[in-house]
N, CA, C and O of each residue as an XYZ file, in Angstrom:
384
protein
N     -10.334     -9.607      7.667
C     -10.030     -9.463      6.256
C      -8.514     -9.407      6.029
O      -7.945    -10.079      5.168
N      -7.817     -8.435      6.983
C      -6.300     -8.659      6.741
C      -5.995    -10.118      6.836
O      -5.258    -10.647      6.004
N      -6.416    -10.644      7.606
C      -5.514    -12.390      8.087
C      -5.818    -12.858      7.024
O      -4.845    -13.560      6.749
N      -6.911    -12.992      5.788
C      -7.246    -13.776      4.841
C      -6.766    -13.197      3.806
O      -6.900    -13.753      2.716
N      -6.078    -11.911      3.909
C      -5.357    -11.235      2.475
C      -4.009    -11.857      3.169
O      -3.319    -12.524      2.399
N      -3.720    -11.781      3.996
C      -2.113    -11.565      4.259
C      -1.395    -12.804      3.395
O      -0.512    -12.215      2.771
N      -1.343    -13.846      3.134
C      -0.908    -15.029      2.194
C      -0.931    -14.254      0.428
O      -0.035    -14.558     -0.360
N      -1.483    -13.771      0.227
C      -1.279    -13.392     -0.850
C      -0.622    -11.968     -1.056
O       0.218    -11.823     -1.943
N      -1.025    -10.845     -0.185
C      -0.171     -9.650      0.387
C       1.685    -10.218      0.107
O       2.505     -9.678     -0.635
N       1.867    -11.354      0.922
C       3.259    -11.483      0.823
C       3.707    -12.242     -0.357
O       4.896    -12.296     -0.669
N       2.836    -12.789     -0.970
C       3.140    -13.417     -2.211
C       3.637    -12.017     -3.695
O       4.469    -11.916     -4.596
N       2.786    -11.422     -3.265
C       2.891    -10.164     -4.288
C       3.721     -9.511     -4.055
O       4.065     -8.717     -4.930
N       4.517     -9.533     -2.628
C       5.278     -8.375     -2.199
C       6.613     -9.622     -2.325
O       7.735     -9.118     -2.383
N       6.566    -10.932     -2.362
C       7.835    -11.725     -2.853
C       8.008    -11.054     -4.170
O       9.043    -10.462     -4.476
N       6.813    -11.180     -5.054
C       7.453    -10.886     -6.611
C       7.804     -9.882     -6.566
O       9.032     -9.797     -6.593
N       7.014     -8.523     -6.472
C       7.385     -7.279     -6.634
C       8.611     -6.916     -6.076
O       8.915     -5.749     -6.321
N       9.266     -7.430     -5.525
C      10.732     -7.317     -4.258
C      10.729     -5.648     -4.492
O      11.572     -5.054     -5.165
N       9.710     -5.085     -3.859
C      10.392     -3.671     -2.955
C      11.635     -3.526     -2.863
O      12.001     -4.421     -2.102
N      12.673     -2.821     -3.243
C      13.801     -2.458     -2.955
C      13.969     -0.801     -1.796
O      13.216      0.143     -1.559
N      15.558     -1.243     -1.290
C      15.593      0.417     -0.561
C      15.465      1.288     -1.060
O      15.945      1.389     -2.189
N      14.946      2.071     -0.634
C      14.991      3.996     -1.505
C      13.803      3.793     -2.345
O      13.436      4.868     -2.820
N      12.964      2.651     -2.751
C      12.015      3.039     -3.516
C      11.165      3.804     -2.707
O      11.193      4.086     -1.509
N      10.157      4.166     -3.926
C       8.946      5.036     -3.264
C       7.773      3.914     -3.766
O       7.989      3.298     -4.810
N       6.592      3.676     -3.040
C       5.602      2.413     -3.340
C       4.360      3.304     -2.648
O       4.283      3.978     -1.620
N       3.101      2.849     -4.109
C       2.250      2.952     -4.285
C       1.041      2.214     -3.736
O       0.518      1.534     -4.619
N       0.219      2.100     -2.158
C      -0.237      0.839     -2.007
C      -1.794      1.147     -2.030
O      -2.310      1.784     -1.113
N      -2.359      0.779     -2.867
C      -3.609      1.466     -3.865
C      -4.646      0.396     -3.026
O      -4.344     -0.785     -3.198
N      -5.667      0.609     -2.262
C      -6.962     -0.139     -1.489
C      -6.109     -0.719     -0.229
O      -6.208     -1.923      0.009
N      -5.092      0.275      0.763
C      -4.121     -0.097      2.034
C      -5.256     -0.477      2.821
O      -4.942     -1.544      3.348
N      -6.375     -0.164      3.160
C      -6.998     -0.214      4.270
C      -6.389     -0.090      5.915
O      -6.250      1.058      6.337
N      -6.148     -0.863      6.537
C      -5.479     -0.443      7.717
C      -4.570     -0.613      8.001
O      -4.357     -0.917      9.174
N      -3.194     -0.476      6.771
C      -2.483     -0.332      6.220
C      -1.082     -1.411      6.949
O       0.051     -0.998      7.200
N      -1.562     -2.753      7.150
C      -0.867     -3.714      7.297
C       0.001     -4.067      6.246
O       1.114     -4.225      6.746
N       0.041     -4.315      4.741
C       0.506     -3.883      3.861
C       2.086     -2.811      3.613
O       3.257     -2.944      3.255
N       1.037     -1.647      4.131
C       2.012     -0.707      3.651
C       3.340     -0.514      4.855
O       4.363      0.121      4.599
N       3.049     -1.257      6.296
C       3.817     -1.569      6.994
C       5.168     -2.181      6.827
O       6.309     -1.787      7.068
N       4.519     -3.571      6.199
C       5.375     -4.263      5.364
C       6.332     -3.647      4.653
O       7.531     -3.789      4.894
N       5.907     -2.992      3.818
C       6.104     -2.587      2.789
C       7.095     -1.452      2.668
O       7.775     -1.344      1.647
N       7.250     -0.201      4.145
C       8.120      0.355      4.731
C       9.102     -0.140      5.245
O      10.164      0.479      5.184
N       9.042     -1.228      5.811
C      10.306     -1.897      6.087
C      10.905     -2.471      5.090
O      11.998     -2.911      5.446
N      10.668     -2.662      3.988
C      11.490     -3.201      3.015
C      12.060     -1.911      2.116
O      13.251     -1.895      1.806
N      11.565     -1.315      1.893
C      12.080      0.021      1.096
C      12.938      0.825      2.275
O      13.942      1.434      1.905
N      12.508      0.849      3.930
C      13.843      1.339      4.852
C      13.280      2.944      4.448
O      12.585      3.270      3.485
N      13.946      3.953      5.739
C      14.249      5.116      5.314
C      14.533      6.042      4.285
O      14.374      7.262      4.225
N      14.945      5.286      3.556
C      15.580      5.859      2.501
C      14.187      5.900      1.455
O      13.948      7.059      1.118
N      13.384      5.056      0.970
C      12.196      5.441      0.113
C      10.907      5.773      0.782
O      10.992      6.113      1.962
N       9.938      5.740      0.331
C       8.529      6.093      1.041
C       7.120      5.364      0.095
O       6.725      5.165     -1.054
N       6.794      5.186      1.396
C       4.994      3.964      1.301
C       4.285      5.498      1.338
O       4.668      6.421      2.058
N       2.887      5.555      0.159
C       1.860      6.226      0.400
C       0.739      5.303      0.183
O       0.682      4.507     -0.753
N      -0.233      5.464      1.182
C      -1.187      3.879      0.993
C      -2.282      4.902      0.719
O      -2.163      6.112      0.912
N      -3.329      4.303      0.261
C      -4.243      4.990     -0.317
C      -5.599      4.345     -0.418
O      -5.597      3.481     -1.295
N      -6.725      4.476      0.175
C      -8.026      4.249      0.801
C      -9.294      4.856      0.633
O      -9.257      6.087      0.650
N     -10.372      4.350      0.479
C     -12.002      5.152      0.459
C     -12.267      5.113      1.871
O     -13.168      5.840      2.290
N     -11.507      4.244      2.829
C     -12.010      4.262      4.004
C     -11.325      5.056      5.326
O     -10.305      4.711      5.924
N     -12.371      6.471      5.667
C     -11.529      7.278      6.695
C     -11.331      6.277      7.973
O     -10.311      6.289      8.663
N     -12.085      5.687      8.124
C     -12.005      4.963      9.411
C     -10.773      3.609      9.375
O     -10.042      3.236     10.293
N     -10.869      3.158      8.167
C      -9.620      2.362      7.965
C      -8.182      3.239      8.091
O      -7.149      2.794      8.591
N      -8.353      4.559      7.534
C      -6.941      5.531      7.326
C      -6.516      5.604      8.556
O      -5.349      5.362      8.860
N      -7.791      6.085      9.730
C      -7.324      6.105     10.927
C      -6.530      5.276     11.765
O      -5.520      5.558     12.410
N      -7.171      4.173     11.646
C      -6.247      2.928     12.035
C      -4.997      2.892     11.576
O      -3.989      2.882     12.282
N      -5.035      2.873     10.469
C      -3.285      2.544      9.788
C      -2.329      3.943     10.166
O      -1.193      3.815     10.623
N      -2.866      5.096      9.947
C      -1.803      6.389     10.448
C      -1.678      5.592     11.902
O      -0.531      5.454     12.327
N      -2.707      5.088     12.649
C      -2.406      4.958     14.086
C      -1.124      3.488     14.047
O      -0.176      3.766     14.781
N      -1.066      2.964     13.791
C       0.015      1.677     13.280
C       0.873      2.399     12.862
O       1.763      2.528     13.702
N       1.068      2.998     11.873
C       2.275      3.705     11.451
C       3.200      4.995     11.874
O       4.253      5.398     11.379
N       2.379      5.520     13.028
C       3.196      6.780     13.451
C       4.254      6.901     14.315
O       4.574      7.819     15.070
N       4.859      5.591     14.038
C       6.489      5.647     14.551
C       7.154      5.629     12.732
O       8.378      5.752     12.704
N       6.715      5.541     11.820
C       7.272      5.445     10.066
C       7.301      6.518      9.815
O       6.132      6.753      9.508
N       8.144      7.901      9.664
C       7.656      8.726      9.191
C       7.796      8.685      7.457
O       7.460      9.678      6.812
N       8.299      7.501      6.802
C       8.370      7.111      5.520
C       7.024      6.675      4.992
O       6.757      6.326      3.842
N       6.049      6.778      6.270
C       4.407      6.522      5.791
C       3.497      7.310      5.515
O       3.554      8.274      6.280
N       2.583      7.395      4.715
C       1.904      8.928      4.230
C       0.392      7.973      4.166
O       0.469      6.798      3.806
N      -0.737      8.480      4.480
C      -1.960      7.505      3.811
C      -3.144      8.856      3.511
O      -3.349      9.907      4.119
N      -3.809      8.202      2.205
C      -4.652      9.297      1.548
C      -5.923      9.052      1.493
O      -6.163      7.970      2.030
N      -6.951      9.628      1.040
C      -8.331      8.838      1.429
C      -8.220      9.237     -0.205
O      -7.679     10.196     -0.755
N      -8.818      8.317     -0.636
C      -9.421      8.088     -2.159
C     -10.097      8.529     -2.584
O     -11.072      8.502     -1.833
N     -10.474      9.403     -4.105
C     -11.516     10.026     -4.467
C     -12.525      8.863     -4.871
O     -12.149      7.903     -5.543
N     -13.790      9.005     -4.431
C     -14.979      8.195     -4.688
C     -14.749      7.717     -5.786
O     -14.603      6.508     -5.966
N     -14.676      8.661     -6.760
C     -14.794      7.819     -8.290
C     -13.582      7.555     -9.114
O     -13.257      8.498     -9.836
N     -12.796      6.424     -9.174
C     -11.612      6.115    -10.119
C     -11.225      7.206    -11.242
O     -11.987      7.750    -12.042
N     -10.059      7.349    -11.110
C      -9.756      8.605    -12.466
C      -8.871      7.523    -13.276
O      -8.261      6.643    -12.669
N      -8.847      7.610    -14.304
C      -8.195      7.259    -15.848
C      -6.859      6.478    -15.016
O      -6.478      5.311    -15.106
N      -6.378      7.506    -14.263
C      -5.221      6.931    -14.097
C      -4.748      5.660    -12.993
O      -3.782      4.901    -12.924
N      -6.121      5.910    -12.105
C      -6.150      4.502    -11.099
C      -6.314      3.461    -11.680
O      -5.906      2.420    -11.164
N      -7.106      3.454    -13.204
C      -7.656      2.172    -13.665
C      -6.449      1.595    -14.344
O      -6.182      0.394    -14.283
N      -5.629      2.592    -15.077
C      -4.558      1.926    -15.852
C      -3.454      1.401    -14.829
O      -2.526      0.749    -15.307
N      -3.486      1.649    -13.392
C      -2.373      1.317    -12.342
C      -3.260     -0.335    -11.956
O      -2.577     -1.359    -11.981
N      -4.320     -0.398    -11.722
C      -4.886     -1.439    -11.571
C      -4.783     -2.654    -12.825
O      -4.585     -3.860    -12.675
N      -4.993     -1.877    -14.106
C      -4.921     -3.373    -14.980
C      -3.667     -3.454    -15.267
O      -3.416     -4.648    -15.432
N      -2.427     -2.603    -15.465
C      -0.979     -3.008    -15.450
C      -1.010     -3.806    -14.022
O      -0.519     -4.923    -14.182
N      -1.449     -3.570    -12.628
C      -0.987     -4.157    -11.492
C      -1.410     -5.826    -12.019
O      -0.629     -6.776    -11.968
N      -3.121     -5.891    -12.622
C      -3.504     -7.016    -12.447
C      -2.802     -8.113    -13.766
O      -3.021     -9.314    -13.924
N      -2.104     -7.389    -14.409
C      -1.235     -8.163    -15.712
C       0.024     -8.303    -15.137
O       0.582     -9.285    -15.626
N       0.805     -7.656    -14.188
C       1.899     -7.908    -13.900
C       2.192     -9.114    -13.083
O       3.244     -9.744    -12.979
N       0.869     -9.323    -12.448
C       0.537    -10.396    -11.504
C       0.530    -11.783    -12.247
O       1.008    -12.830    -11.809
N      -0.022    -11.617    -13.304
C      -0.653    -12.853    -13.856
C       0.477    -13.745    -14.703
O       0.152    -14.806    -15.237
């Protein structure tokens, strides 16, 4: 599943251009290939929190990432709150 996201992963992460020192939000990381990325472009100076329903995916990605300490990953509450949905349809309009 990563190899068939990754073409569009970097397409989104061309537009969005991550800058240093930001802090980035990476909302469905799964085994947080992504948020890898995504630490190296923001550098030391900002911080990736990736964020997941899947413990077994979290595991993997803390395990990839524990040389980053700019990496944080969260397991997801089952049910969307108000505020995931409005991060999702601004994400999916910013895209478009």
């Amino acid at each position: 599943m990563e190899a068939m996201l990754q073409p569009l992963g970097k397409s989104v992460m061309d537009t969005l251009a991550p800058q240093p020192g930001e802090d980035v939000l990476d909302i469905g990381c799964g085994c947080g290939h992504t948020s890898l990325s995504l630490a190296e472009r923001v550098g030391a100076e900002g911080s990736v929190t990736g964020v997941d329903i899947s413990a077994p995916m979290l595991a993997v990605a803390s395990h990839l990432a524990a040389e980053h300490s700019s990496i944080q990953f969260v397991e997801q509450m089952r049910k969307p709150t108000l505020l995931n949905q409005s991060v999702m349809t601004w994400s999916s309009r910013a895209l478009a």
